[in-house]
N, C-alpha and C positions, 0 to 999 in steps of 0.2 A: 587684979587687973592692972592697978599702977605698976605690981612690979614687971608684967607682961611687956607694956607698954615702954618700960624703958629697957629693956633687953632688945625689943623692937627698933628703937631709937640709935643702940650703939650700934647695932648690928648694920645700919642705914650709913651710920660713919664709917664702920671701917669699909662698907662696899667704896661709899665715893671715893674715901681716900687713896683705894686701891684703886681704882677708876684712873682716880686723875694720876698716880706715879705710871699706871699702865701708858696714860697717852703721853707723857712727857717723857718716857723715857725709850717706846717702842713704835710712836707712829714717826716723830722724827727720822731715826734709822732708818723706816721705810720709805718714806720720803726719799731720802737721799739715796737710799739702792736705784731707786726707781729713775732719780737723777742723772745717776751712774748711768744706768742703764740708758737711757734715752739719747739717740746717735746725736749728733752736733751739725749731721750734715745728712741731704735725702740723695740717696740713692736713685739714680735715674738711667735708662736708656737715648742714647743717644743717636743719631744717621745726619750724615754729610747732605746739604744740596749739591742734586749733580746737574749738570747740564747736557742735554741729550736731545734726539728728534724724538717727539713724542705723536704715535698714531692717535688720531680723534676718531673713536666708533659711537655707530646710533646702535642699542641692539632692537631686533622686534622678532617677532612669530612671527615665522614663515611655514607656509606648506606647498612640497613638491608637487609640480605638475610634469607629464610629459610637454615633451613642447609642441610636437603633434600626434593628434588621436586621431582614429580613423576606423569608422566601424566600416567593415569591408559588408557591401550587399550585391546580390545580383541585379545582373540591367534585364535579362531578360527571364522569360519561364523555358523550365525546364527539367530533369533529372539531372542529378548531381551524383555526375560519373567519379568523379575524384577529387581527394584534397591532399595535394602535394606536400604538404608542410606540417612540423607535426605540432603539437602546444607548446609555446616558451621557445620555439625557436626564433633567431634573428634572420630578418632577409632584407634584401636589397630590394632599391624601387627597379621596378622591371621583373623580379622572380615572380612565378608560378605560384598562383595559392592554393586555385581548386578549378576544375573545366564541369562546363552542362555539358548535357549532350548536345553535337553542332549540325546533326546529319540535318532538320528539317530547316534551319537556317542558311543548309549551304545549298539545298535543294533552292532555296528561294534565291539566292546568288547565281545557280545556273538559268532559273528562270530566267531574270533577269539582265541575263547576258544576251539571253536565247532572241531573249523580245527586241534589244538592240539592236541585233546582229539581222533581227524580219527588219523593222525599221531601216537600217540604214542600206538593203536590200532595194526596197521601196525608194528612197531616197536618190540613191543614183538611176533607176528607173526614170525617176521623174525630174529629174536632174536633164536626160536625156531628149526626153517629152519638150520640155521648154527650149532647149536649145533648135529642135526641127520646128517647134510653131514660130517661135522668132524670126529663123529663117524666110520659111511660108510668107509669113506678115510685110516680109521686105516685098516681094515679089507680088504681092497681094493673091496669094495661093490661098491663105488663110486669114480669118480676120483677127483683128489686134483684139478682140475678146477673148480666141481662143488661147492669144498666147499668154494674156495677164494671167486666164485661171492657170495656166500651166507653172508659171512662173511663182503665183501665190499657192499652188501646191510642192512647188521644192523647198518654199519656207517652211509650212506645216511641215513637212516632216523633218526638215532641219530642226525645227523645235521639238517633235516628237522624239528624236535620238538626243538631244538635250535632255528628257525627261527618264528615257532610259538611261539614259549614265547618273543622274541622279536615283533612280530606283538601285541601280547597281550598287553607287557608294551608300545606299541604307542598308541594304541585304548585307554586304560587307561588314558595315558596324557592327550590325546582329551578330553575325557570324562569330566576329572580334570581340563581342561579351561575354561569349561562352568560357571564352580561357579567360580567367580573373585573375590578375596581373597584382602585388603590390605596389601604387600609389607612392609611397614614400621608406625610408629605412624605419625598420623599427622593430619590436618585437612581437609576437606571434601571442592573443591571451589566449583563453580557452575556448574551444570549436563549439559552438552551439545547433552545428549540423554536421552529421557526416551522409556519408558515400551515401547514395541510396534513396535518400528524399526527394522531392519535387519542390523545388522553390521556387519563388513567383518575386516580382521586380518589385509589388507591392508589399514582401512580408515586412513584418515590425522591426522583427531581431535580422540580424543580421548575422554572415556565417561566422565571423569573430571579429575580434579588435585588436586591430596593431597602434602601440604605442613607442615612440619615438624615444628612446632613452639618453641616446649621445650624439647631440648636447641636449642638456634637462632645464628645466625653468625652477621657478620659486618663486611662488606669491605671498608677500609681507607687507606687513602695515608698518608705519610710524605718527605719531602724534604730529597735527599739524603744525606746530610750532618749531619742527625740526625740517619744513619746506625750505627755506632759504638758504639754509648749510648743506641739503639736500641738491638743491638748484645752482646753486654754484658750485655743488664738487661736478655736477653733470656738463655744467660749462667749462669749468677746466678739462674734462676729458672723461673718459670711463671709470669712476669709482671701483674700487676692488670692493669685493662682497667675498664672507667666509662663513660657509654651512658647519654650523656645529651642533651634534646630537643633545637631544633633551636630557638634562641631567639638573640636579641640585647643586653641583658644582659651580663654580666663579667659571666665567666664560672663560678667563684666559688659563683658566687649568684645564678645558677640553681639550679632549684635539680635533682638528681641523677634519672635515670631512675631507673638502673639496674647497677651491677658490674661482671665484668665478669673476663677472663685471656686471653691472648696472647696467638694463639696457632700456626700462622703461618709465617713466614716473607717468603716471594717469596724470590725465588733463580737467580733473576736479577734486576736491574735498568733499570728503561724505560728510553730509552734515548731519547725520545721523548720531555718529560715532568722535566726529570729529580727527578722522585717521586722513594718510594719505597714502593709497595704495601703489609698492610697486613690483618691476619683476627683474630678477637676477638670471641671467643663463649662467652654466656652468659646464664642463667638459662631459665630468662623470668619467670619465676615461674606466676607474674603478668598477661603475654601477652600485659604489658605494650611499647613493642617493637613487628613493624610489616613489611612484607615483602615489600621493594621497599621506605620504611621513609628512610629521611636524618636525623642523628643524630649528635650530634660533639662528638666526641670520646677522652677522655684523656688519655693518655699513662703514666705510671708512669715507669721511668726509672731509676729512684734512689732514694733515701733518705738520705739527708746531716744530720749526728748527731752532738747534740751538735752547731747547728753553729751560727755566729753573725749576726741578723736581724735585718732589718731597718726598716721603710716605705720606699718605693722607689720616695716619694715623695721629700724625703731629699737629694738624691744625685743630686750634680750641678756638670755640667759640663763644663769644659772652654778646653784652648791651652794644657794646659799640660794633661790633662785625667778628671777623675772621683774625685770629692774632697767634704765631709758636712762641715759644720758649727757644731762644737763643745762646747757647753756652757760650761765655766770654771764656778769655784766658787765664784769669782767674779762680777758675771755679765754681761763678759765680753763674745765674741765667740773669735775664732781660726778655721781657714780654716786649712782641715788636708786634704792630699790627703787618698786615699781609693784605692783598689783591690776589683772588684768585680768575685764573683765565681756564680752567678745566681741573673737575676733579671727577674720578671715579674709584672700582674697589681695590687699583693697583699704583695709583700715581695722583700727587695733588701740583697740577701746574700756577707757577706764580708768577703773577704778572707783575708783583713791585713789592718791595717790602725785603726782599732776598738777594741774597748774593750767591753764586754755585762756591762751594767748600767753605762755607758757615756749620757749623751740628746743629741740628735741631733735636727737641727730647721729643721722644717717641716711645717713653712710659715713665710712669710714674708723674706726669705733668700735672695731676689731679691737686697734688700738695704743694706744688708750686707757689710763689709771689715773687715780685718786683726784686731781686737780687739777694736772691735764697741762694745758700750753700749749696754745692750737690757732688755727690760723687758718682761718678760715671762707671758703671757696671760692663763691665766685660760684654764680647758678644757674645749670642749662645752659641755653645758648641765648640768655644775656646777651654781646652783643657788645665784644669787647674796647676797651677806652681807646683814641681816639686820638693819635695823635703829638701830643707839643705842634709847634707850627708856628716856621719857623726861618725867617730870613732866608737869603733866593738869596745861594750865593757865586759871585764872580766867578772862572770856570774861566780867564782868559784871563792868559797868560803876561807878567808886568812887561816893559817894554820897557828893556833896557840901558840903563842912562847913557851919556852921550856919542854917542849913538844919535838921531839927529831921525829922527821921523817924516815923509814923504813928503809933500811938499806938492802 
């Protein structure tokens, strides 16, 4: 057992000993590779402040309206002789939609003429009547009672031909319901009656619905806190608004539907939601905007001129505020605090702190501090240096001494 035990004991020695020549003689050298190894200076990306006009948009949800709707219905009863227009057509206000039948409305037209034409018959009759008992009445042929009733029988029927010409212009109107007319421009939806039916001035539906496409609306919210920037681009004038289709995309990588103006800001805040509803006309000129799409709509509420722009990649943030990293001419950076006056996902505007044609780092700022080294990385997409150019070596083997070549 003792002798175990110190076989045990040396074997304990030579490990340490081998231990400790191992760390003195091989963690050092790694040490130092790793020394080696480690740059002296970081590596960063760099952009210019520029100075430029910079658009201010609100974005919100918007959804297209036409801007007039109009369910076409009959005014009066009748069969529905015809429908001029076919679905999905466009008409003008004034075109033909679809006619009833007019024959017993126009029969009540001639009545009506008919009964005028008895009346005002009667009328000069009695027209005639009063002028001989007035006569009479001078002369005391007749008495002055006959002549008042004569006289207030030319009124009655002055009024009575009064009443036919108003029966006239009713019968007329009817008449004029028959052919239904479009109301306004717009487009033609789907006929919910055709040729053949009897309609009545009381049905539900109606024979279809024209909606007004050019020019089109858009109904969009905003956060009530965006009213004031809101209310003053509409006091400066007509804001520009830009319809852009729903995608996952950064708004300024869509493309533009259509552009339109600001034409209404509602006169309260929902206090429900806390929004403030408005609406946008637009041309449409396209028809590339339709009734009941969701759109995102940009609001342009100002334009900063002249201002100092960043990437908005380069502002860092800590305890004290909003602060870039500033490349000296040295080499060197400087944390600068900054003011910002608008930042979004394409531009960070600076209200103080900046000068235009300063760099700011806009990557690698994460390892930064207070007058770091750095070395400033190419832009992307600048093609690498090339080779300096070498003289051709000669691959071919010296030929031995004492060696002649082959004559």
């Amino acid at each position: 057992m003792r002798k175990f035990l110190t076989i045990l004991a040396c074997l304990l020695v030579v490990a340490g000993g081998g231990y400790a020549w191992w760390t003195k003689v091989h963690v050092p050298a790694q040490e130092e590779r790793v020394r080696n190894r480690r740059p002296t200076t970081i590596p960063v990306a760099v952009a210019p402040a520029q100075q430029r006009d910079v658009p201010i948009y609100l974005d919100g949800l918007g959804t297209v309206q036409a801007s007039a709707t109009v369910t076409v219905k009959p005014m009066v009863d009748g069969p529905l002789i015809e429908v001029a227009v076919r679905e999905g057509q466009d008409v003008k206000s004034g075109d033909v939609l679809a006619r009833i039948d007019p024959r017993i409305y126009q029969a009540a037209l001639d009545q009506a003429i008919a009964k005028k034409a008895q009346d005002q018959a009667n009328l000069a009759n009695a027209k005639v009547d009063a002028a001989r008992y007035a006569k009479l009445a001078t002369s005391a042929y007749a008495s002055a009672q006959q002549a008042d009733n004569a006289k207030a029988q030319v009124a009655q029927l002055e009024a009575q031909v009064q009443s036919d010409q108003a029966a006239i212009d009713t019968a007329r109107t009817q008449l004029g319901y028959t052919t239904i007319t479009a109301p306004v421009d717009g487009r033609v939806g789907i006929r919910n009656v055709d040729a053949g039916n009897i309609v009545h001035a009381g049905d539900a539906t109606g024979l279809m619905m024209l909606a007004t496409l050019s020019p089109i609306s858009v109904l969009f919210t905003l956060p009530q806190q965006s009213l004031p920037a809101v209310a003053a681009a509409m006091q400066a004038g007509s804001p520009e608004v830009l319809a852009l289709p729903q995608s996952s995309a950064a708004a300024t990588e869509r493309p533009v539907i259509d552009r339109g103006v600001l034409t209404v800001l509602d006169n309260q805040v929902d206090p429900t939601t806390g929004t403030i509803k408005l609406k946008a006309s637009f041309p449409n000129a396209g028809r590339a905007l339709w009734p009941g799409a969701f759109v995102t709509v940009r609001l342009r509420v100002e334009t900063k001129r002249n201002a100092t722009v960043i990437p908005p990649v380069a502002v860092q943030r800590g305890p004290q505020g909003t602060y870039v990293y500033v490349l000296n001419a040295d080499q060197s950076v400087s944390r600068r605090a900054v003011t910002l006056a608008h930042e979004d996902n394409q531009a960070a505007v600076i209200a103080s702190g900046l000068t235009p044609g300063e760099s700011v780092v806009i990557d690698g700022a994460s390892r930064l501090t207070e007058g770091a080294k750095v070395t400033v990385a190419p832009p992307a997409g600048t093609p690498a240096p090339a080779a300096p150019n070498t003289p051709p070596t000669d691959r071919r083997r010296p030929m031995a001494e004492g060696r002649r070549s082959p004559t």
